[in-house]
N, C-alpha and C positions, 0 to 999 in steps of 0.2 A: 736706460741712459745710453748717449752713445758711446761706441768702443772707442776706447782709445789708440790712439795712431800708431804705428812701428816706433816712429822717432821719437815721442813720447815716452814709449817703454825701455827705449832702449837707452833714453838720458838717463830712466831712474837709476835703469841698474847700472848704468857707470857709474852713478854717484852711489849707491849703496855700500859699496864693499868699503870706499876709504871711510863712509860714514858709520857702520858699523866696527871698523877698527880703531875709529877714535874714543870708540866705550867698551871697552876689551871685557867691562863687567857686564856688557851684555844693555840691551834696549826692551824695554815692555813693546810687542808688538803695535799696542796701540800708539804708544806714544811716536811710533818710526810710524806710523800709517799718516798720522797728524801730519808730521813734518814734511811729507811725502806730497799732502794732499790726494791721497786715494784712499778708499775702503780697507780696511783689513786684509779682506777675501781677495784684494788683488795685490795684499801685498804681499799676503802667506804664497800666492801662483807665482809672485817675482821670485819673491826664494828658491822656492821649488825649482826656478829655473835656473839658477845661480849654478844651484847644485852639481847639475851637468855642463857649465863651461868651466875654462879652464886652459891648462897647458898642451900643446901640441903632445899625441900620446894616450891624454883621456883615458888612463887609468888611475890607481890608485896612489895616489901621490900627486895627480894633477891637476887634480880639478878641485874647486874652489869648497872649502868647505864650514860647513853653518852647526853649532848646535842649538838646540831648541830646550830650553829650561822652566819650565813653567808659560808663565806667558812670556817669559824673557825668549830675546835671540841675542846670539853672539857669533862671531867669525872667528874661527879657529886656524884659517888657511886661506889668506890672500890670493895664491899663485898668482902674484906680483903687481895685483890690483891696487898698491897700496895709497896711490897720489890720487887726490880730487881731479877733476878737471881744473884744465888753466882756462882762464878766458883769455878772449884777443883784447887786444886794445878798443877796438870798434865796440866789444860786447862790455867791455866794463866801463865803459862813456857811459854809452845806453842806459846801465846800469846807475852811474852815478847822477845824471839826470832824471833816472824813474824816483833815486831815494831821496833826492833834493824835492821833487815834488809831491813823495809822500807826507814828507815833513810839515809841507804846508798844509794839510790838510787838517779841518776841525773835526776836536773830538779823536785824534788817533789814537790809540792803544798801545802799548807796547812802545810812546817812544827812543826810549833809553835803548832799545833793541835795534831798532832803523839807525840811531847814530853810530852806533857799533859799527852795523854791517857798512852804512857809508862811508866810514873811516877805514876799513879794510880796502873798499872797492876802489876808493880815490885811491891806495897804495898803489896797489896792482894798476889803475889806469895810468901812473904816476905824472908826466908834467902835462899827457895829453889831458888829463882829469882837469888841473887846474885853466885850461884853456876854454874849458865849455863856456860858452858865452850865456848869461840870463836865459833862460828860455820861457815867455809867459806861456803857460800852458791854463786852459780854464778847465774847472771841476767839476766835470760833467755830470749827468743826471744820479748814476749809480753811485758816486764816491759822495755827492750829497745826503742822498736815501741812505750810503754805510754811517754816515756822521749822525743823521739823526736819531736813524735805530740804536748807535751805540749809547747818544747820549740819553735815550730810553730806558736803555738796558742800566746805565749807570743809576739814572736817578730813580728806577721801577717805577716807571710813569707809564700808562697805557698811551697806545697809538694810533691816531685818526690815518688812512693810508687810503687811495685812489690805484689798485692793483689789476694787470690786463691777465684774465684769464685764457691761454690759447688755443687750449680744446675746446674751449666754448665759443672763443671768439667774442669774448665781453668785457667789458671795463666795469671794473666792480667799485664799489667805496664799502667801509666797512672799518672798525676799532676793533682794537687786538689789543691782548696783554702778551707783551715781548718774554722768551722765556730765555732764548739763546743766540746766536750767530753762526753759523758754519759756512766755512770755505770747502769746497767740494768741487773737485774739477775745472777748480781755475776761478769759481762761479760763489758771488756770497746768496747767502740765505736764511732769512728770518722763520727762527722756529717761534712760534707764539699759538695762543688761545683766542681764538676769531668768535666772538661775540654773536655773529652774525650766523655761521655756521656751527655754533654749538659744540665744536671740536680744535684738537690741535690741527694745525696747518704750516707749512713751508712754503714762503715768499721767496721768490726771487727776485734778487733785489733790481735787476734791470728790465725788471719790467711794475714796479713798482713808478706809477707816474707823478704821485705826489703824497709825501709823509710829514706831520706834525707830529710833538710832542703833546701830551692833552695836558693840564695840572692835577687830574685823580690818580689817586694810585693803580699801579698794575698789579693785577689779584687773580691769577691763574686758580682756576678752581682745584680742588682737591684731586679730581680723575684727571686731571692733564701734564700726561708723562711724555718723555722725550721720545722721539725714535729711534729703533736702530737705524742706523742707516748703512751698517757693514753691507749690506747688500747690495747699495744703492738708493739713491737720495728717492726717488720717483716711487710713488705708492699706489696705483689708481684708485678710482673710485671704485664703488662693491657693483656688477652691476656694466662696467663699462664695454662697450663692445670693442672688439679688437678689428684693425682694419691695418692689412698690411699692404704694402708699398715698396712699389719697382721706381728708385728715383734716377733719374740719368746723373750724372757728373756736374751739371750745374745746376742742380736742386740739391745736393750734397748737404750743405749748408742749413735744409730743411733737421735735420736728424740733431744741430748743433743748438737750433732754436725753439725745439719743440722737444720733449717729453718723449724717448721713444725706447722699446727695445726690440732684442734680437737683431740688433745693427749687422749686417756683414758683407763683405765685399761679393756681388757679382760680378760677371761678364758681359752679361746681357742686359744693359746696355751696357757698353764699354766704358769704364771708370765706375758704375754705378754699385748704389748699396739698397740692400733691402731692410726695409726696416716695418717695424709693427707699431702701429700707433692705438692704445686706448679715448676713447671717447664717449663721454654719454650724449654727444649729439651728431649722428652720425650727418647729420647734413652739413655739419664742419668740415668734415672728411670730405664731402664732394666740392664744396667749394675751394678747400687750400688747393684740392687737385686742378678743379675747371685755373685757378688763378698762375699756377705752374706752367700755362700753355705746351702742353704734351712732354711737360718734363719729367713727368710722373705718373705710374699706370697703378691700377689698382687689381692686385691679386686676388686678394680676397677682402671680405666672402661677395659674395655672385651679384648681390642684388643692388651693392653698393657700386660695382664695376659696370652693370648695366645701366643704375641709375647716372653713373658720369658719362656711360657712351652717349645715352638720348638727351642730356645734356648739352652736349657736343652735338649731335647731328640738330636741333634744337636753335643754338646758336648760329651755328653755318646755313641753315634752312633760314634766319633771319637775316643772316649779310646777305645771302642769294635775292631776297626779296627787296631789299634795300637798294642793292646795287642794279636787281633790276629798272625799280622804281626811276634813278637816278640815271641809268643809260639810255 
Protein backbone atom coordinates (compact mmCIF):
# COMPACT_ATOMS: atom_id res chain seq x y z
CA UNK A 1 0.00 0.00 0.00
CA UNK A 2 1.10 3.47 -0.09
CA UNK A 3 2.92 5.19 2.76
CA UNK A 4 1.18 7.49 4.36
CA UNK A 5 1.97 11.31 4.26
CA UNK A 6 4.10 13.34 7.05
CA UNK A 7 0.75 15.44 7.58
CA UNK A 8 -1.31 12.38 7.84
CA UNK A 9 0.76 11.03 10.63
CA UNK A 10 1.30 13.86 12.24
CA UNK A 11 -2.85 14.73 12.66
CA UNK A 12 -3.02 11.26 14.15
CA UNK A 13 -0.75 11.72 16.79
CA UNK A 14 -2.11 15.15 17.84
CA UNK A 15 -5.25 13.60 18.13
CA UNK A 16 -4.01 10.58 20.03
CA UNK A 17 -3.06 11.73 23.35
CA UNK A 18 -6.37 13.77 24.09
CA UNK A 19 -8.13 10.56 22.61
CA UNK A 20 -6.45 8.25 24.79
CA UNK A 21 -7.02 10.49 27.88
CA UNK A 22 -10.57 10.45 27.41
CA UNK A 23 -10.46 6.60 28.46
CA UNK A 24 -8.04 6.70 31.42
CA UNK A 25 -9.14 2.79 31.73
CA UNK A 26 -7.21 2.30 28.76
CA UNK A 27 -8.33 1.40 24.79
CA UNK A 28 -7.95 -2.26 23.22
CA UNK A 29 -5.39 -1.53 20.56
CA UNK A 30 -7.65 -2.66 18.02
CA UNK A 31 -10.52 -0.87 18.70
CA UNK A 32 -8.01 2.82 18.70
CA UNK A 33 -6.72 1.24 15.25
CA UNK A 34 -10.65 1.21 14.03
CA UNK A 35 -11.12 4.54 14.92
CA UNK A 36 -7.96 5.76 13.56
CA UNK A 37 -8.57 4.07 10.17
CA UNK A 38 -4.99 2.43 10.03
CA UNK A 39 -3.67 -1.09 10.80
CA UNK A 40 -2.63 -1.90 14.11
CA UNK A 41 1.20 -2.30 13.13
CA UNK A 42 1.00 1.39 12.34
CA UNK A 43 -0.57 2.20 15.10
CA UNK A 44 1.67 0.18 17.71
CA UNK A 45 4.78 2.49 15.33
CA UNK A 46 2.53 5.84 16.31
CA UNK A 47 2.91 4.90 19.95
CA UNK A 48 6.17 3.98 19.89
CA UNK A 49 6.77 7.37 18.58
CA UNK A 50 4.60 9.14 21.16
CA UNK A 51 6.97 7.72 23.51
CA UNK A 52 9.98 9.99 22.72
CA UNK A 53 8.16 13.45 22.43
CA UNK A 54 7.34 15.52 24.81
CA UNK A 55 8.63 18.55 26.90
CA UNK A 56 11.63 20.70 26.15
CA UNK A 57 14.38 18.61 28.30
CA UNK A 58 13.53 15.07 27.05
CA UNK A 59 14.16 13.37 29.94
CA UNK A 60 12.46 11.53 32.52
CA UNK A 61 9.51 13.42 33.53
CA UNK A 62 9.01 14.80 30.08
CA UNK A 63 8.19 13.10 27.72
CA UNK A 64 4.79 11.69 27.10
CA UNK A 65 4.03 8.57 28.57
CA UNK A 66 1.86 5.17 27.50
CA UNK A 67 1.37 2.00 29.31
CA UNK A 68 0.58 -1.16 27.55
CA UNK A 69 -1.70 -3.73 29.42
CA UNK A 70 -2.75 -6.67 27.64
CA UNK A 71 -3.99 -5.60 24.41
CA UNK A 72 -5.15 -2.43 26.27
CA UNK A 73 -3.22 1.06 25.92
CA UNK A 74 -3.48 3.82 28.29
CA UNK A 75 -1.73 7.25 28.80
CA UNK A 76 -0.36 7.93 31.91
CA UNK A 77 1.49 11.36 30.97
CA UNK A 78 0.07 13.97 28.77
CA UNK A 79 3.12 16.46 28.98
CA UNK A 80 0.26 18.98 28.25
CA UNK A 81 -1.09 17.13 25.18
CA UNK A 82 -4.34 17.20 26.78
CA UNK A 83 -7.11 19.44 24.42
CA UNK A 84 -8.15 17.79 21.01
CA UNK A 85 -7.62 19.86 18.16
CA UNK A 86 -9.90 23.07 17.57
CA UNK A 87 -11.15 23.48 14.12
CA UNK A 88 -11.51 26.72 12.29
CA UNK A 89 -14.68 27.97 11.29
CA UNK A 90 -13.84 27.27 7.42
CA UNK A 91 -13.06 23.47 8.69
CA UNK A 92 -16.22 22.92 10.70
CA UNK A 93 -18.58 24.39 7.75
CA UNK A 94 -16.94 21.86 5.61
CA UNK A 95 -17.52 19.63 8.04
CA UNK A 96 -21.23 20.43 8.75
CA UNK A 97 -21.93 20.15 5.11
CA UNK A 98 -20.03 16.74 4.47
CA UNK A 99 -22.63 15.46 7.70
CA UNK A 100 -25.70 17.08 6.09
CA UNK A 101 -24.83 14.97 3.15
CA UNK A 102 -23.99 11.99 4.73
CA UNK A 103 -27.36 11.79 6.19
CA UNK A 104 -28.93 11.73 2.89
CA UNK A 105 -27.45 8.94 1.90
CA UNK A 106 -29.33 5.36 1.54
CA UNK A 107 -28.78 2.63 3.60
CA UNK A 108 -26.33 4.50 6.07
CA UNK A 109 -25.26 2.87 9.12
CA UNK A 110 -24.64 4.27 12.23
CA UNK A 111 -27.13 7.06 11.83
CA UNK A 112 -27.73 8.08 15.38
CA UNK A 113 -23.82 8.60 15.32
CA UNK A 114 -23.53 11.27 12.23
CA UNK A 115 -26.46 13.18 14.20
CA UNK A 116 -24.48 13.33 17.28
CA UNK A 117 -21.40 14.37 15.65
CA UNK A 118 -23.31 17.02 13.37
CA UNK A 119 -24.89 18.53 16.32
CA UNK A 120 -21.40 18.95 18.05
CA UNK A 121 -19.88 20.42 14.62
CA UNK A 122 -22.87 22.88 14.03
CA UNK A 123 -21.80 24.16 17.79
CA UNK A 124 -18.40 24.75 17.24
CA UNK A 125 -19.21 26.25 13.64
CA UNK A 126 -21.87 28.29 15.57
CA UNK A 127 -24.02 31.01 13.59
CA UNK A 128 -21.53 30.58 10.57
CA UNK A 129 -23.09 26.72 10.57
CA UNK A 130 -26.40 27.98 10.46
CA UNK A 131 -25.81 30.09 7.29
CA UNK A 132 -24.71 27.24 4.95
CA UNK A 133 -26.87 27.69 2.14
CA UNK A 134 -28.62 23.96 0.55
CA UNK A 135 -25.86 22.60 -1.15
CA UNK A 136 -27.30 19.74 -3.89
CA UNK A 137 -24.51 17.64 -3.91
CA UNK A 138 -25.26 14.27 -6.11
CA UNK A 139 -24.19 10.64 -4.84
CA UNK A 140 -21.62 9.57 -6.82
CA UNK A 141 -20.67 6.27 -8.09
CA UNK A 142 -18.86 4.94 -4.81
CA UNK A 143 -21.43 6.16 -2.09
CA UNK A 144 -24.01 4.24 -4.25
CA UNK A 145 -21.91 0.91 -4.55
CA UNK A 146 -21.42 1.69 -0.19
CA UNK A 147 -25.46 1.65 -0.02
CA UNK A 148 -25.96 -1.29 -1.97
CA UNK A 149 -23.13 -3.49 -0.47
CA UNK A 150 -24.52 -2.36 2.86
CA UNK A 151 -27.90 -3.19 2.12
CA UNK A 152 -26.41 -6.70 1.09
CA UNK A 153 -24.82 -7.16 4.02
CA UNK A 154 -27.98 -6.29 6.04
CA UNK A 155 -30.41 -8.50 4.21
CA UNK A 156 -27.30 -11.47 3.50
CA UNK A 157 -28.45 -11.43 -0.13
CA UNK A 158 -25.66 -12.35 -2.52
CA UNK A 159 -24.26 -9.70 -5.14
CA UNK A 160 -24.31 -9.44 -9.00
CA UNK A 161 -21.18 -6.57 -9.27
CA UNK A 162 -19.36 -5.17 -12.80
CA UNK A 163 -15.56 -4.79 -10.90
CA UNK A 164 -12.22 -3.04 -12.95
CA UNK A 165 -9.48 -5.03 -12.14
CA UNK A 166 -6.09 -2.79 -12.34
CA UNK A 167 -3.20 -5.06 -12.69
CA UNK A 168 -4.97 -6.76 -15.17
CA UNK A 169 -6.36 -3.93 -16.67
CA UNK A 170 -9.89 -5.81 -17.09
CA UNK A 171 -13.52 -5.18 -16.26
CA UNK A 172 -14.76 -8.05 -14.70
CA UNK A 173 -18.53 -9.12 -13.83
CA UNK A 174 -19.02 -11.83 -11.38
CA UNK A 175 -21.61 -12.77 -7.88
CA UNK A 176 -20.21 -12.60 -4.65
CA UNK A 177 -21.42 -13.46 -1.10
CA UNK A 178 -20.83 -10.10 1.00
CA UNK A 179 -19.11 -11.13 4.24
CA UNK A 180 -17.96 -7.56 5.64
CA UNK A 181 -17.18 -3.81 4.89
CA UNK A 182 -13.79 -2.25 5.86
CA UNK A 183 -12.69 1.36 5.85
CA UNK A 184 -8.92 1.27 5.28
CA UNK A 185 -6.97 4.41 4.44
CA UNK A 186 -9.64 6.57 3.79
CA UNK A 187 -10.92 3.74 1.08
CA UNK A 188 -14.21 1.37 1.52
CA UNK A 189 -14.00 -2.28 0.78
CA UNK A 190 -15.94 -5.34 0.13
CA UNK A 191 -14.70 -8.40 1.87
CA UNK A 192 -16.80 -11.33 0.25
CA UNK A 193 -16.74 -14.94 -1.36
CA UNK A 194 -16.36 -14.54 -5.34
CA UNK A 195 -18.08 -17.36 -7.01
CA UNK A 196 -16.24 -16.94 -9.88
CA UNK A 197 -12.82 -17.04 -8.34
CA UNK A 198 -13.46 -19.84 -5.80
CA UNK A 199 -11.91 -17.78 -3.03
CA UNK A 200 -12.25 -14.79 -0.59
CA UNK A 201 -11.58 -11.40 -2.23
CA UNK A 202 -11.48 -7.60 -1.45
CA UNK A 203 -13.43 -5.09 -3.68
CA UNK A 204 -12.80 -1.77 -3.73
CA UNK A 205 -15.47 0.00 -3.78
CA UNK A 206 -14.46 2.84 -6.35
CA UNK A 207 -13.85 0.88 -8.70
CA UNK A 208 -16.60 -1.19 -8.54
CA UNK A 209 -18.72 0.06 -11.86
CA UNK A 210 -21.98 -1.43 -11.15
CA UNK A 211 -23.72 -3.47 -8.11
CA UNK A 212 -27.22 -5.10 -7.60
CA UNK A 213 -28.77 -6.89 -4.86
CA UNK A 214 -29.64 -10.61 -6.30
CA UNK A 215 -32.95 -12.12 -3.98
CA UNK A 216 -30.85 -15.60 -3.05
CA UNK A 217 -29.37 -15.84 -0.11
CA UNK A 218 -25.57 -15.08 0.54
CA UNK A 219 -24.03 -18.42 1.77
CA UNK A 220 -20.12 -17.96 2.22
CA UNK A 221 -18.88 -21.46 2.30
CA UNK A 222 -17.42 -23.14 5.24
CA UNK A 223 -13.37 -22.33 4.34
CA UNK A 224 -14.06 -18.52 3.76
CA UNK A 225 -12.44 -16.63 6.73
CA UNK A 226 -11.57 -12.98 6.91
CA UNK A 227 -8.31 -11.40 6.42
CA UNK A 228 -5.86 -10.11 8.49
CA UNK A 229 -5.35 -7.13 7.39
CA UNK A 230 -3.00 -5.61 10.38
CA UNK A 231 -0.45 -5.76 7.75
CA UNK A 232 -2.14 -4.15 5.16
CA UNK A 233 -5.25 -4.54 3.01
CA UNK A 234 -3.06 -5.56 -0.49
CA UNK A 235 -2.45 -9.44 -0.68
CA UNK A 236 -1.00 -10.35 -4.14
CA UNK A 237 -1.52 -13.05 -6.26
CA UNK A 238 0.81 -16.41 -5.51
CA UNK A 239 3.00 -16.23 -8.50
CA UNK A 240 2.86 -12.47 -9.28
CA UNK A 241 5.84 -10.74 -10.65
CA UNK A 242 7.23 -7.82 -8.92
CA UNK A 243 7.93 -4.69 -11.18
CA UNK A 244 9.35 -1.61 -9.63
CA UNK A 245 9.07 1.96 -10.61
CA UNK A 246 10.94 5.42 -10.67
CA UNK A 247 7.64 7.71 -10.80
CA UNK A 248 8.38 11.51 -11.31
CA UNK A 249 6.06 13.92 -9.29
CA UNK A 250 3.19 13.88 -11.59
CA UNK A 251 2.58 10.25 -11.69
CA UNK A 252 2.67 10.40 -7.76
CA UNK A 253 -0.96 9.75 -8.00
CA UNK A 254 0.00 6.33 -9.81
CA UNK A 255 1.03 4.66 -6.06
CA UNK A 256 -2.73 6.23 -4.81
CA UNK A 257 -4.59 4.33 -7.46
CA UNK A 258 -2.95 1.18 -7.77
CA UNK A 259 -2.01 -1.59 -5.38
CA UNK A 260 1.63 -0.85 -4.59
CA UNK A 261 4.36 -1.39 -2.11
CA UNK A 262 7.67 -0.29 -0.83
CA UNK A 263 6.51 3.23 -1.52
CA UNK A 264 9.48 5.84 -0.74
CA UNK A 265 10.39 9.05 -1.41
CA UNK A 266 13.50 9.69 -4.00
CA UNK A 267 15.45 12.42 -5.37
CA UNK A 268 15.91 11.29 -8.69
CA UNK A 269 13.57 12.50 -10.11
CA UNK A 270 12.98 15.51 -7.94
CA UNK A 271 9.51 15.09 -5.95
CA UNK A 272 9.54 11.40 -7.11
CA UNK A 273 8.66 7.93 -5.35
CA UNK A 274 9.69 4.55 -5.87
CA UNK A 275 7.41 2.06 -5.62
CA UNK A 276 6.88 -1.84 -6.48
CA UNK A 277 4.19 -3.05 -8.22
CA UNK A 278 2.93 -7.00 -8.30
CA UNK A 279 1.25 -8.29 -11.44
CA UNK A 280 0.52 -11.34 -13.12
CA UNK A 281 0.58 -9.55 -16.42
CA UNK A 282 3.50 -8.06 -16.91
CA UNK A 283 2.44 -6.45 -20.25
CA UNK A 284 0.20 -4.21 -17.85
CA UNK A 285 3.26 -2.92 -16.51
CA UNK A 286 4.58 -1.74 -19.97
CA UNK A 287 1.59 -0.29 -21.03
CA UNK A 288 0.49 2.03 -17.57
CA UNK A 289 4.34 3.06 -18.23
CA UNK A 290 4.23 3.63 -22.30
CA UNK A 291 0.66 5.69 -21.16
CA UNK A 292 2.68 7.93 -18.38
CA UNK A 293 4.54 9.46 -21.34
CA UNK A 294 8.13 9.47 -19.56
CA UNK A 295 6.83 10.03 -16.20
CA UNK A 296 7.80 6.73 -15.07
CA UNK A 297 10.93 4.54 -15.58
CA UNK A 298 11.14 1.08 -15.04
CA UNK A 299 13.87 -0.39 -12.55
CA UNK A 300 13.40 -3.45 -12.47
CA UNK A 301 13.72 -6.44 -13.59
CA UNK A 302 15.78 -5.86 -16.93
CA UNK A 303 13.59 -7.28 -19.51
CA UNK A 304 10.64 -5.43 -18.50
CA UNK A 305 12.70 -1.89 -18.92
CA UNK A 306 13.96 -2.97 -22.18
CA UNK A 307 10.81 -4.18 -23.38
CA UNK A 308 9.39 -0.27 -22.63
CA UNK A 309 12.61 1.14 -24.18
CA UNK A 310 11.79 -0.65 -27.81
CA UNK A 311 8.43 0.21 -27.12
CA UNK A 312 9.39 3.74 -27.10
CA UNK A 313 12.12 3.79 -29.92
CA UNK A 314 9.16 1.71 -31.68
CA UNK A 315 6.53 4.39 -31.35
CA UNK A 316 8.94 7.29 -32.25
CA UNK A 317 10.38 5.14 -35.31
CA UNK A 318 6.41 5.48 -36.28
CA UNK A 319 5.80 9.32 -35.82
CA UNK A 320 9.23 9.67 -37.78
CA UNK A 321 7.60 7.73 -40.65
CA UNK A 322 4.48 9.43 -40.44
CA UNK A 323 5.59 12.76 -40.15
CA UNK A 324 7.83 11.97 -42.84
CA UNK A 325 5.11 10.73 -45.06
CA UNK A 326 3.04 14.00 -44.35
CA UNK A 327 6.19 16.59 -45.04
Amino acid sequence: MSAPTTTERMTRLLALVPYLTARQEGVPLAEAARDFGVPERQLRRDLELLWMCGLPGYGPGDLIDLVFEGDRVRVTFTAGMVRPLRLTTDEAVALVVALRTLLELPGLAERDAVSRALAKVSTVAGHAGDRVSPVALSVDAREQALAVVREGLERRRALHLHYYVPTRDERTERTVDPMRLLLVDGKWYLEAWCRRAEGVRLFRLDRVDDVVVLDEPAAPPAEAHERDVDSGIYQPEAGASVVRLRLARTARWVAEYYPVEDAREVDDPPGGLAVAVRTADVAWARRLVASLGGAATVDEPAEVAAAVAADARAALARYADVAGREG
